[in-house]
OpenMM code with the backbone's topology and positions (N, CA, C; nanometers):
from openmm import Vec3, app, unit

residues = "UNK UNK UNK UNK UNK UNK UNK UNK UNK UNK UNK UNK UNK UNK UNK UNK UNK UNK UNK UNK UNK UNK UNK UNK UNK UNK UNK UNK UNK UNK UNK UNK UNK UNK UNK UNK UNK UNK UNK UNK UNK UNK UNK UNK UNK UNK UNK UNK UNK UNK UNK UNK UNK UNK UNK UNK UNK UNK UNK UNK UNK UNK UNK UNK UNK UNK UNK UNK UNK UNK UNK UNK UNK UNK UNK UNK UNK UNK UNK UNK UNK UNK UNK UNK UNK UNK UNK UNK UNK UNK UNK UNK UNK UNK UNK UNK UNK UNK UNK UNK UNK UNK UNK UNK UNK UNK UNK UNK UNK UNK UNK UNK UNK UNK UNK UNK UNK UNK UNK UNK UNK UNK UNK UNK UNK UNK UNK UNK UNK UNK UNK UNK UNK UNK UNK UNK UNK UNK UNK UNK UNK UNK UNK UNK UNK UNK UNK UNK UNK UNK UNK UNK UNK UNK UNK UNK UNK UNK UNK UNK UNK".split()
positions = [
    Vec3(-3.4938, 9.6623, -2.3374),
    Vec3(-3.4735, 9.5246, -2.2947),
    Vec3(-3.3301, 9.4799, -2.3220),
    Vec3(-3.2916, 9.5634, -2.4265),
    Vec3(-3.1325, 9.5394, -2.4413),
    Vec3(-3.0505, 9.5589, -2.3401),
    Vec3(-3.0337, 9.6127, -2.2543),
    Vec3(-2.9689, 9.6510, -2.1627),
    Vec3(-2.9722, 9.5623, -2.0363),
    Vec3(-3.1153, 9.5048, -2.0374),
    Vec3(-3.0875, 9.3913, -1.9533),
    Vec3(-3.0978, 9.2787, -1.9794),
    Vec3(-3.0770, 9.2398, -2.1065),
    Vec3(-3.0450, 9.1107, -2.1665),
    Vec3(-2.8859, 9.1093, -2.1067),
    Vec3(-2.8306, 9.2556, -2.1651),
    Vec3(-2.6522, 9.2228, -2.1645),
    Vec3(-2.6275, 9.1838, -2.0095),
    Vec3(-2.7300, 9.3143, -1.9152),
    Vec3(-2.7005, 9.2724, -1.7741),
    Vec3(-2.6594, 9.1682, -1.7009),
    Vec3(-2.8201, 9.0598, -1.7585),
    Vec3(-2.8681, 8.8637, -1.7880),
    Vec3(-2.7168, 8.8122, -1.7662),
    Vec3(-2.7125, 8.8606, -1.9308),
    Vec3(-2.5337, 8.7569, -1.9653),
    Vec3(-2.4352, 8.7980, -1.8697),
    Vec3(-2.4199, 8.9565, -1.8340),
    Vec3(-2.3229, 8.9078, -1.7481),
    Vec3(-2.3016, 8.8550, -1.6295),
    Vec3(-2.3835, 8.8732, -1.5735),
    Vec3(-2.4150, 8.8102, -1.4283),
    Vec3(-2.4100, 8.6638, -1.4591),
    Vec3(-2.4758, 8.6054, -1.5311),
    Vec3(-2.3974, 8.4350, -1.5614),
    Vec3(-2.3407, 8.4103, -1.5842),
    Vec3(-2.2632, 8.4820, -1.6605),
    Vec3(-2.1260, 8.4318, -1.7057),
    Vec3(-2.0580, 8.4625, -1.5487),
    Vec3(-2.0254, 8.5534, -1.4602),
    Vec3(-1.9765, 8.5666, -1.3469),
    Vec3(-2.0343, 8.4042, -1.2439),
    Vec3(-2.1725, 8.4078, -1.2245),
    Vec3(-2.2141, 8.3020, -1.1356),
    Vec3(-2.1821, 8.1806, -1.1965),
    Vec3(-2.1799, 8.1370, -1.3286),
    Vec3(-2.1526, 7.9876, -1.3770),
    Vec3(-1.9643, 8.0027, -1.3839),
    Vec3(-1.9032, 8.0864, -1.3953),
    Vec3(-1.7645, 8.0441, -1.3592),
    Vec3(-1.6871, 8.0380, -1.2212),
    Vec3(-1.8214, 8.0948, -1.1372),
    Vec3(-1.7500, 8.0564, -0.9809),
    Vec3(-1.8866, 7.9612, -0.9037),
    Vec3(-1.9452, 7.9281, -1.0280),
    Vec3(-2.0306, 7.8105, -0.9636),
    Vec3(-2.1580, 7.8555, -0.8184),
    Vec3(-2.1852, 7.9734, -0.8811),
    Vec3(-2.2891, 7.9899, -0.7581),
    Vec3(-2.3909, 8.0685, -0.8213),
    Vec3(-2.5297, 8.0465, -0.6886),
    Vec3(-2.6502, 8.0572, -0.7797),
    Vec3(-2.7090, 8.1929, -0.6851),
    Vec3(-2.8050, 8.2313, -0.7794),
    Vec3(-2.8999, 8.3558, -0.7435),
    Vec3(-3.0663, 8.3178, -0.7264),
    Vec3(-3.1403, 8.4014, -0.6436),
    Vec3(-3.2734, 8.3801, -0.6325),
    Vec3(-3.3258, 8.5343, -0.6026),
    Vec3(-3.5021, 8.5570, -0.6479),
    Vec3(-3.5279, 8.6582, -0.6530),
    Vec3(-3.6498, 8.6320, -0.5719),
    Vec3(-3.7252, 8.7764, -0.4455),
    Vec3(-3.8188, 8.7563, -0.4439),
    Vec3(-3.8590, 8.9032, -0.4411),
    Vec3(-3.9560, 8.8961, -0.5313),
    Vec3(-4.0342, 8.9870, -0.5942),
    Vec3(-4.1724, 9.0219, -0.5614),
    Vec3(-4.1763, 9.1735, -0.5781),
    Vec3(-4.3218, 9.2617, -0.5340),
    Vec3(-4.3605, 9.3213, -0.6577),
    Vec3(-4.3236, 9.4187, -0.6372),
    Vec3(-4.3679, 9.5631, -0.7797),
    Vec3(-4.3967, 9.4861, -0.9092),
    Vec3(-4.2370, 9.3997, -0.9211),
    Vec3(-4.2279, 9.3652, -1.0734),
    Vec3(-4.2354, 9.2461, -1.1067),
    Vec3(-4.3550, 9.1646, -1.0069),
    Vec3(-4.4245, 9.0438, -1.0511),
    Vec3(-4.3150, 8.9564, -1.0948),
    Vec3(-4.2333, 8.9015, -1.1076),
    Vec3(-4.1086, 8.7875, -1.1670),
    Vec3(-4.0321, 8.8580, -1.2695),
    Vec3(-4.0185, 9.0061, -1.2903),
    Vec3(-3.9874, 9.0299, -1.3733),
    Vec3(-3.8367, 9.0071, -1.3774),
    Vec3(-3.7762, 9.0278, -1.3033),
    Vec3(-3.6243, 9.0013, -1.2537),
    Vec3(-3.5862, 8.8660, -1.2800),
    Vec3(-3.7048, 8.7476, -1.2193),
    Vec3(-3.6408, 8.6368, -1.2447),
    Vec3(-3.6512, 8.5752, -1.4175),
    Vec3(-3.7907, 8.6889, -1.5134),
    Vec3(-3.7587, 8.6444, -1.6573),
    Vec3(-3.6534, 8.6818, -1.7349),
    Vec3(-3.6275, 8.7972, -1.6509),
    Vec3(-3.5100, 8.8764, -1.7175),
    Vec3(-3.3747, 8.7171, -1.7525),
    Vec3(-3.3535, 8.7077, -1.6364),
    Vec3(-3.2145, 8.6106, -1.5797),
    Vec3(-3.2721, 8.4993, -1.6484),
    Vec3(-3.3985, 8.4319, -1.6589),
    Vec3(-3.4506, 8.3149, -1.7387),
    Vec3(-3.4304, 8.2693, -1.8643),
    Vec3(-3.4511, 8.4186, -1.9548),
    Vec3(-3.4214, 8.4376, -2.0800),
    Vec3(-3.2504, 8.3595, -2.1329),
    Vec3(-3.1688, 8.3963, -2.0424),
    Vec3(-3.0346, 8.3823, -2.0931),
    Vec3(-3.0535, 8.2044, -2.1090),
    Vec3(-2.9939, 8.1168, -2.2063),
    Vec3(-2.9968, 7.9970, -2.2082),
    Vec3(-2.8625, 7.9514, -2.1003),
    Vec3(-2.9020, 7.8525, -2.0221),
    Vec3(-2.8185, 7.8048, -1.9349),
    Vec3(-2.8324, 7.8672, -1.7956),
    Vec3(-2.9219, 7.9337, -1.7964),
    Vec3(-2.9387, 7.9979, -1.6650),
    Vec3(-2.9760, 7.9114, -1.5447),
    Vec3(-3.0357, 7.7944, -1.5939),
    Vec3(-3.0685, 7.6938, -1.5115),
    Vec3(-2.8948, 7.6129, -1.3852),
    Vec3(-2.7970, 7.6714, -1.4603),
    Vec3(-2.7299, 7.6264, -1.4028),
    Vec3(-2.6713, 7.7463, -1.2823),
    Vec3(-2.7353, 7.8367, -1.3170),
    Vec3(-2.7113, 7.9745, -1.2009),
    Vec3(-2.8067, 8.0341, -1.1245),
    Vec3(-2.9285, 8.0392, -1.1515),
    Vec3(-3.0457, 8.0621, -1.1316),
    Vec3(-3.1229, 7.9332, -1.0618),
    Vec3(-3.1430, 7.9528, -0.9303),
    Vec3(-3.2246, 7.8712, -0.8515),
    Vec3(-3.3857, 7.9041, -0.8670),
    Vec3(-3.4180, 7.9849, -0.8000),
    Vec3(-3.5478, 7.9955, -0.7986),
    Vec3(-3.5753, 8.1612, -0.7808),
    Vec3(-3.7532, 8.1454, -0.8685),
    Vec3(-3.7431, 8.2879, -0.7954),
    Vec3(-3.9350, 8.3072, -0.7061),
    Vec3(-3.9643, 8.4025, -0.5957),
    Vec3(-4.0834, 8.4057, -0.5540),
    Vec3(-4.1575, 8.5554, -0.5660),
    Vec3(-4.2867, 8.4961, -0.6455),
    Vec3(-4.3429, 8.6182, -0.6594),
    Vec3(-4.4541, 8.6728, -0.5347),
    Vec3(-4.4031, 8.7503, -0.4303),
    Vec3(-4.4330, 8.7575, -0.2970),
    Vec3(-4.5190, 8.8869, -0.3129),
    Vec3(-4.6498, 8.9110, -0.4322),
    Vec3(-4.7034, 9.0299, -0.4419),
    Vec3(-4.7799, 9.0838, -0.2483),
    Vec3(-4.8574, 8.9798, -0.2432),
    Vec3(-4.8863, 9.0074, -0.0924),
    Vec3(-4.8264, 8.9983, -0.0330),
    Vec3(-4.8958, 9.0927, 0.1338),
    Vec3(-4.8532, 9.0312, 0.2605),
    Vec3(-4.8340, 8.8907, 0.3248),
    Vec3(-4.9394, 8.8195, 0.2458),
    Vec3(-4.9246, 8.7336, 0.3059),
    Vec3(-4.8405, 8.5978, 0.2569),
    Vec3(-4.7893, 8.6435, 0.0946),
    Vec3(-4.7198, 8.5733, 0.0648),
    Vec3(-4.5729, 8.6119, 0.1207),
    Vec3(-4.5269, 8.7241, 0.1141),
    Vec3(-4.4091, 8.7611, 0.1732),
    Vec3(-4.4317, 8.7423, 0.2853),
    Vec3(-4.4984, 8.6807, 0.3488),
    Vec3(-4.4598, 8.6092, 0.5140),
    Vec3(-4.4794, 8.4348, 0.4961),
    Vec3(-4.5668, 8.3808, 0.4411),
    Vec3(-4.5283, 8.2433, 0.4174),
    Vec3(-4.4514, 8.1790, 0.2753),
    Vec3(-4.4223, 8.2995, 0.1957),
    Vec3(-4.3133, 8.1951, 0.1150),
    Vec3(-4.1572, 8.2548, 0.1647),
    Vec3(-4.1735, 8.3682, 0.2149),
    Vec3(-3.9950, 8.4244, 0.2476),
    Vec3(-3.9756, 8.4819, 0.4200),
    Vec3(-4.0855, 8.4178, 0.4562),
    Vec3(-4.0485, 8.4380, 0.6083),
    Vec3(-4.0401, 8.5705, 0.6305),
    Vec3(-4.1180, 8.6873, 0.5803),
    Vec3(-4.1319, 8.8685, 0.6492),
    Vec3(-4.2496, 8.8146, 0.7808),
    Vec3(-4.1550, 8.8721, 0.9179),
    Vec3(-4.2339, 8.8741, 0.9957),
    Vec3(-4.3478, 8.9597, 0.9883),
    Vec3(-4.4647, 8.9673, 1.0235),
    Vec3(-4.6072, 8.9978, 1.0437),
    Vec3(-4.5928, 9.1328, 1.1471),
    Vec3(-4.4669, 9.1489, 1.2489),
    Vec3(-4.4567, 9.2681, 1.3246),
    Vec3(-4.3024, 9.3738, 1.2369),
    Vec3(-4.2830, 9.3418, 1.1535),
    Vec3(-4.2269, 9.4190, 1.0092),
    Vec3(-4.2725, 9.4677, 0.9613),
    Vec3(-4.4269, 9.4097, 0.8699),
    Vec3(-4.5075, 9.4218, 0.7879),
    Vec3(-4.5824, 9.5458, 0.8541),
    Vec3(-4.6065, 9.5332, 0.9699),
    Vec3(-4.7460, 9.5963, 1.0648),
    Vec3(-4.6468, 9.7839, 1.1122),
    Vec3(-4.5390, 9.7383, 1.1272),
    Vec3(-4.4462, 9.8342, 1.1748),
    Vec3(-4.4204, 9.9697, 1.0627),
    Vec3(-4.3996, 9.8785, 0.8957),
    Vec3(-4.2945, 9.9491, 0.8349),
    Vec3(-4.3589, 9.9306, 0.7277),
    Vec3(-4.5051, 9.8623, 0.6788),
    Vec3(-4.5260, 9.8743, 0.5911),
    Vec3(-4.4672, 9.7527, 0.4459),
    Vec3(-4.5161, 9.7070, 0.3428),
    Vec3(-4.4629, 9.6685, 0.2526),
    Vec3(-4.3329, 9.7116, 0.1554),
    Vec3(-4.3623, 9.8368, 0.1301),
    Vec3(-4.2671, 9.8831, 0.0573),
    Vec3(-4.1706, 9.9704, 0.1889),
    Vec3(-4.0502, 9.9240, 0.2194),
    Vec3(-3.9985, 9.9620, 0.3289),
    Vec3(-3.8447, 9.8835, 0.3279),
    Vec3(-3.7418, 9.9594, 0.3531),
    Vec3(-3.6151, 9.8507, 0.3920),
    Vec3(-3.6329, 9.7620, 0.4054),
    Vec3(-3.6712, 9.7283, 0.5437),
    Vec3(-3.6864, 9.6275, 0.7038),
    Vec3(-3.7698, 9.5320, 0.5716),
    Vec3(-3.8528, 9.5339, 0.5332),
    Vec3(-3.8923, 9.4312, 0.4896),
    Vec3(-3.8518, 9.3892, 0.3736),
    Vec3(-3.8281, 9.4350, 0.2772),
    Vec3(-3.7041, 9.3695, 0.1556),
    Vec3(-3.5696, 9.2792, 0.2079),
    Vec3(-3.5148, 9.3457, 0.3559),
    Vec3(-3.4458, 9.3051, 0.3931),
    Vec3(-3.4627, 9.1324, 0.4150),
    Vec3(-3.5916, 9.1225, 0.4758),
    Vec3(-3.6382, 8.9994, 0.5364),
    Vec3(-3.6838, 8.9230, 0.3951),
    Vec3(-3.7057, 8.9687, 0.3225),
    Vec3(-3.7595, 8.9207, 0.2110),
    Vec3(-3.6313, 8.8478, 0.1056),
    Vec3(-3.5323, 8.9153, 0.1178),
    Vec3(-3.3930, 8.9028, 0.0535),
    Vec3(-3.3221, 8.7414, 0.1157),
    Vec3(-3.3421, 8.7824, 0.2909),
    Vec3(-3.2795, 8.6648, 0.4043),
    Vec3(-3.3639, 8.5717, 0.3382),
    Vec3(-3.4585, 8.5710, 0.3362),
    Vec3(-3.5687, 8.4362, 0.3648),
    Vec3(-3.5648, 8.3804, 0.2434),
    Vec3(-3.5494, 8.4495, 0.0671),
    Vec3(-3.5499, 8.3977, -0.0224),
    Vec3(-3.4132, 8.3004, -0.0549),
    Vec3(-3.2948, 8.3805, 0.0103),
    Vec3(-3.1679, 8.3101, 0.0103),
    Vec3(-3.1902, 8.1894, 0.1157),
    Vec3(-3.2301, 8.1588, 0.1739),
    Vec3(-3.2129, 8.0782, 0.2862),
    Vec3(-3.3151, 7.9530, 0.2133),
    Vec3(-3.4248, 8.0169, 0.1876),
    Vec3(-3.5329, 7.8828, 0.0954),
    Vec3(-3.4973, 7.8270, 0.0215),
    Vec3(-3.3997, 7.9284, -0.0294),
    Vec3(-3.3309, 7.8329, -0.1934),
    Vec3(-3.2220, 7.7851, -0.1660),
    Vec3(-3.1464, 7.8398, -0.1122),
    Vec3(-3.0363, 7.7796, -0.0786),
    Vec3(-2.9226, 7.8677, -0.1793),
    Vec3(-2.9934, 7.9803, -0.2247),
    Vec3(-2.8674, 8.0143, -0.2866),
    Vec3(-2.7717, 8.1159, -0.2681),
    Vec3(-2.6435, 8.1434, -0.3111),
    Vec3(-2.5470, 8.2322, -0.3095),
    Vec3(-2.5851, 8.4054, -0.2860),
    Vec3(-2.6995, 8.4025, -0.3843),
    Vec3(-2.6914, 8.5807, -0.3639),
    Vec3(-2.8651, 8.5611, -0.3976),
    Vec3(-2.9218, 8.6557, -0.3426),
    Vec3(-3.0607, 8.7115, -0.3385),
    Vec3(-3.1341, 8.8637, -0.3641),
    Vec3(-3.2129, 8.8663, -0.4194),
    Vec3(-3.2428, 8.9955, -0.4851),
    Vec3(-3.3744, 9.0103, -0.4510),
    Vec3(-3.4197, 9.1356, -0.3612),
    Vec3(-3.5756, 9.1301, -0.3108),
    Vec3(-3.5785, 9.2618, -0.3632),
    Vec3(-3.7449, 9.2998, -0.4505),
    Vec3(-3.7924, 9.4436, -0.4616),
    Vec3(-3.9691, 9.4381, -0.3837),
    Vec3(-3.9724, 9.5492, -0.3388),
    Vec3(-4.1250, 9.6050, -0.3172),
    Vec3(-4.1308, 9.7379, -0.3018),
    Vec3(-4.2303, 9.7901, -0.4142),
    Vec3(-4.2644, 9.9019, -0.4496),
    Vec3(-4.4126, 9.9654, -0.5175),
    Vec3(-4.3861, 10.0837, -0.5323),
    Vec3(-4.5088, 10.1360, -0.5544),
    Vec3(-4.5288, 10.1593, -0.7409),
    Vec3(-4.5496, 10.0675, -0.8397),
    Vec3(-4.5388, 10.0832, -1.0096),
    Vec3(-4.6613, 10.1906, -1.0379),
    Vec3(-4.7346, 10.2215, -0.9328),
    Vec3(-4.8588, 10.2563, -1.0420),
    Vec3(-4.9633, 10.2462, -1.1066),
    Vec3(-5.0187, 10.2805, -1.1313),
    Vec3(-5.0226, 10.4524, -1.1725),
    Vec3(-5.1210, 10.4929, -1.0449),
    Vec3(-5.1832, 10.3954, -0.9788),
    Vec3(-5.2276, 10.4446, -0.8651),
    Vec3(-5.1397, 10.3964, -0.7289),
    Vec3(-5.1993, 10.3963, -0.5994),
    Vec3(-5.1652, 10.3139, -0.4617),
    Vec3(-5.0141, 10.4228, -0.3785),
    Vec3(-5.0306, 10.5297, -0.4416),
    Vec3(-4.8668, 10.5843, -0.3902),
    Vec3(-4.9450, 10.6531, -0.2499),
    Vec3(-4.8444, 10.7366, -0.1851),
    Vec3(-4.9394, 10.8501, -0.0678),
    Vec3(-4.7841, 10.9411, -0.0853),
    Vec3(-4.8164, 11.0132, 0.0235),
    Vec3(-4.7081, 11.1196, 0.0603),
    Vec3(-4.5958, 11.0625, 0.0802),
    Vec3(-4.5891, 10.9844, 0.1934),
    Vec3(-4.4401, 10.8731, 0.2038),
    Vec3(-4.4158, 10.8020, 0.1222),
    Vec3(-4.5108, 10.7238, 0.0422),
    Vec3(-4.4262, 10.6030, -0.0475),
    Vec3(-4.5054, 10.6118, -0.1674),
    Vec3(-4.4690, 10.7643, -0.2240),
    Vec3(-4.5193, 10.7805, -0.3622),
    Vec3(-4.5193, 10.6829, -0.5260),
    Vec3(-4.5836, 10.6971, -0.5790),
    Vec3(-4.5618, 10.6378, -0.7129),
    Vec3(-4.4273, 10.6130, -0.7397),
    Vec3(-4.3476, 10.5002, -0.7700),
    Vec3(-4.1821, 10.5487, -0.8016),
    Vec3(-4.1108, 10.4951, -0.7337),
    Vec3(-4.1240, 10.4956, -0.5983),
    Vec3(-4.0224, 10.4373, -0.4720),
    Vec3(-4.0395, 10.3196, -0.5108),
    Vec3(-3.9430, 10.2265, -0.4853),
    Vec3(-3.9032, 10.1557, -0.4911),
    Vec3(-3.8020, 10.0813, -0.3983),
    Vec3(-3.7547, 9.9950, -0.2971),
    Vec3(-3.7382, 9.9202, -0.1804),
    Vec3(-3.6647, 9.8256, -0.2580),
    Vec3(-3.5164, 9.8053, -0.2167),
    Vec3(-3.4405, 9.6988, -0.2859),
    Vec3(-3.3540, 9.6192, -0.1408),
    Vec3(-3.3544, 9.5425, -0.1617),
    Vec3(-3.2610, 9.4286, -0.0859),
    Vec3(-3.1783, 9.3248, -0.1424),
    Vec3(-3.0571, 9.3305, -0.0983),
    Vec3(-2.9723, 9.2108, -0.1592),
    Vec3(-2.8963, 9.1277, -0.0563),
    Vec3(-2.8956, 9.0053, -0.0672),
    Vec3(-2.8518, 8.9074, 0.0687),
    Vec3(-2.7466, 8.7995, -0.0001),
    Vec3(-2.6389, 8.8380, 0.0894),
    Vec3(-2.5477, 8.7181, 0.0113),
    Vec3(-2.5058, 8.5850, 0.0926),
    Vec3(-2.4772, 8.5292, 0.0970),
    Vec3(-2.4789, 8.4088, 0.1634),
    Vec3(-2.3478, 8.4176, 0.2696),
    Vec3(-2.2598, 8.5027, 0.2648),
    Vec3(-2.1987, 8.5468, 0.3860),
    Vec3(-2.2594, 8.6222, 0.5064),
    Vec3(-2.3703, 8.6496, 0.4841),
    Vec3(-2.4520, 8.7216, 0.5868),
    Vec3(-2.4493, 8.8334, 0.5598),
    Vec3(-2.4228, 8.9192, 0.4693),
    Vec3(-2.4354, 9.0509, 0.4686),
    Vec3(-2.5907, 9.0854, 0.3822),
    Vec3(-2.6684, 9.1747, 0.4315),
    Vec3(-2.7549, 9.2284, 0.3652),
    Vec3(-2.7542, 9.3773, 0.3236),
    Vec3(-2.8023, 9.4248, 0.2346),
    Vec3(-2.7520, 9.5428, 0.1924),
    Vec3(-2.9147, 9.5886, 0.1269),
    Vec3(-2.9602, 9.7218, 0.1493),
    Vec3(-3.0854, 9.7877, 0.1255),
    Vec3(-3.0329, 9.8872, 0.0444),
    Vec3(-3.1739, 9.9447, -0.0515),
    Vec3(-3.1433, 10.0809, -0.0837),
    Vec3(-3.3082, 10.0871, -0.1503),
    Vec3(-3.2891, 10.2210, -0.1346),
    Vec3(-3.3921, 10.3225, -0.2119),
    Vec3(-3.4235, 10.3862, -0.3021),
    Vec3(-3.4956, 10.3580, -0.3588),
    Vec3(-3.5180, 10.4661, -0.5374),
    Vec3(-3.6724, 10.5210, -0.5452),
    Vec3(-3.6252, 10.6487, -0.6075),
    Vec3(-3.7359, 10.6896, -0.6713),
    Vec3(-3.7226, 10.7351, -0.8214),
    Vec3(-3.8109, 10.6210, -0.8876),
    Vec3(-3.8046, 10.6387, -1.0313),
    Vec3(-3.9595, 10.6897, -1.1100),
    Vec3(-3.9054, 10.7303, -1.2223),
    Vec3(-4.0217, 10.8383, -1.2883),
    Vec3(-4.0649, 10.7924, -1.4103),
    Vec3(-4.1844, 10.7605, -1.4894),
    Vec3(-4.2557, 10.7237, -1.5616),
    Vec3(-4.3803, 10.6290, -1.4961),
    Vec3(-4.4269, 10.6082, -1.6198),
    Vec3(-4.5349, 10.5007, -1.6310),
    Vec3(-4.4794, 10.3671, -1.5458),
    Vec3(-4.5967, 10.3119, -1.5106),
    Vec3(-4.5731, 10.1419, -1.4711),
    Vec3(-4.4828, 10.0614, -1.5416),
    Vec3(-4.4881, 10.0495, -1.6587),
    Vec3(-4.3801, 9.9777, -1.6839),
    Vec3(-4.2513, 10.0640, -1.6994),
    Vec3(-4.2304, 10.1248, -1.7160),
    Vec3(-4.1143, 10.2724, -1.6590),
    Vec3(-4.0540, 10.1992, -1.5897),
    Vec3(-4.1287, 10.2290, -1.4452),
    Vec3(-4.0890, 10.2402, -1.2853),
    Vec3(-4.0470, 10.0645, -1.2983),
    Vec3(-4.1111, 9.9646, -1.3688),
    Vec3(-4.0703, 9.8376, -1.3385),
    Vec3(-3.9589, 9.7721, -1.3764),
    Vec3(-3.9328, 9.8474, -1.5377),
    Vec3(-3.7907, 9.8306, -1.5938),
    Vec3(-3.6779, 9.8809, -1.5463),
    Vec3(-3.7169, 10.0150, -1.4929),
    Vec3(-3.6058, 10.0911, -1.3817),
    Vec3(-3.5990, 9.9657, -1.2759),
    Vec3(-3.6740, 9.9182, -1.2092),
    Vec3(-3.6359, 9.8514, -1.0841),
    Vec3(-3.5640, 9.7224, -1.1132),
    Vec3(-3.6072, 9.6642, -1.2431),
    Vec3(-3.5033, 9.5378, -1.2890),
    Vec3(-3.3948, 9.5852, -1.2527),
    Vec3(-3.3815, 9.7026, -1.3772),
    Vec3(-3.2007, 9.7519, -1.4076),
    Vec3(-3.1478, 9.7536, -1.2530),
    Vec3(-3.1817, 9.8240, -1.2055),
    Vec3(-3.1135, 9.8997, -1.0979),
    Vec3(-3.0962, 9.7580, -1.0023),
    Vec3(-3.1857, 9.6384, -0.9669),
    Vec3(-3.1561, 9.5180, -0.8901),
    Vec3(-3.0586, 9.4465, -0.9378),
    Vec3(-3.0429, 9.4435, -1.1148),
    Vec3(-2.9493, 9.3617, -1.1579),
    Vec3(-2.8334, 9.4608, -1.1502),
    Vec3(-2.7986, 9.5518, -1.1755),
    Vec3(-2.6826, 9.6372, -1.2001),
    Vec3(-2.6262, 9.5929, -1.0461),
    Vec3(-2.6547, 9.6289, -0.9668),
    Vec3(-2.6116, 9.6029, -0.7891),
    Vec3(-2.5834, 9.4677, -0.7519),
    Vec3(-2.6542, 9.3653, -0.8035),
    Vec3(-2.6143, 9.2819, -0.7901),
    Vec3(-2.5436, 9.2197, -0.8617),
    Vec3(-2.5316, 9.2794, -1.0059),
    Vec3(-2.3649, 9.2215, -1.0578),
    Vec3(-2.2496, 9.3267, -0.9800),
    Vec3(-2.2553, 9.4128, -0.9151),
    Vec3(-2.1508, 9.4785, -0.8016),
    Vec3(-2.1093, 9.3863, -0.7252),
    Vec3(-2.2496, 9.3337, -0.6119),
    Vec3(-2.2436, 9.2193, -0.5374),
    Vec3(-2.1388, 9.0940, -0.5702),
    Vec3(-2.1892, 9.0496, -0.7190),
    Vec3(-2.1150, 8.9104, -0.7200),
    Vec3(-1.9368, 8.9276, -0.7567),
    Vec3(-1.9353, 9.0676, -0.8393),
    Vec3(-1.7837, 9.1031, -0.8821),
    Vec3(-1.7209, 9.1085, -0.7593),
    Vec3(-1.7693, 9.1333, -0.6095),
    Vec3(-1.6781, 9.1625, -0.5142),
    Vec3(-1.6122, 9.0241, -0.4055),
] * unit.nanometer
topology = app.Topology()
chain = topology.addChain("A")
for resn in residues:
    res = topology.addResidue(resn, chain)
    for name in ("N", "CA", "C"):
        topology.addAtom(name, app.Element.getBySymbol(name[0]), res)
């Protein structure tokens, strides 16, 4: 947890000195991303909101994933983190956005989207969206702490640039 406490701090200290905020919407790791960033005191002034979009059907009425995404490509998939990333930045209104959906475990994996994978999206308020893919190894909470790190690490890339 140490590691993403320090993560926490730095990413606020970056967003509260250029005055802009972050939002998360979340699958695999249930809000875990947005307690991570919560924890730090003052986060309220960088941290907008975050949505825990475990379903389909919440990732189509709280972050706008179209229903022919979902049907196409599946939950855990680019195309839809992607939409999940747009729609959370756009609801909140904030600067940079952080979407995961994935497979934690220990059951629900198949041949294509085994235990581990993991589906990341990041949306910045210039319009750029940016995807990527992981496959990480352990237990459920393993695979969930891997997917924090790896959302926050990228997106303090994101805000340094």
């Amino acid at each position: 947890m140490k590691t993403l406490t320090s993560l926490a701090l730095e990413l606020g200290k970056h967003l509260a000195a250029s005055g802009q905020t972050v939002t998360t919407a979340e699958s695999c790791t249930g809000g875990g991303i947005a307690y991570v960033l919560t924890e730090i005191a003052g986060s309220s002034a960088w941290f907008e909101s975050g949505f825990v979009t475990y379903s389909n059907k919440a990732k189509e009425d709280m972050v706008g994933v179209s229903l022919e995404t979902l049907a196409a490509h599946g939950a855990v998939s680019e195309p839809v983190v992607a939409e999940m990333a747009k729609g959370a930045l756009d609801a909140a209104g904030a600067d940079f956005a952080v979407a995961v959906s994935g497979v934690a475990g220990p059951g629900g994996g198949s041949k294509d989207k085994p235990v581990g994978m993991v589906c990341f999206g990041w949306a910045l308020k210039n319009g750029q969206v940016i995807t990527d893919t992981q496959h990480f190894t352990g237990d459920r909470h393993q695979i969930r702490v891997a997917t924090i790190e790896h959302s926050l690490r990228r997106l303090l890339v994101e805000i340094q640039n």
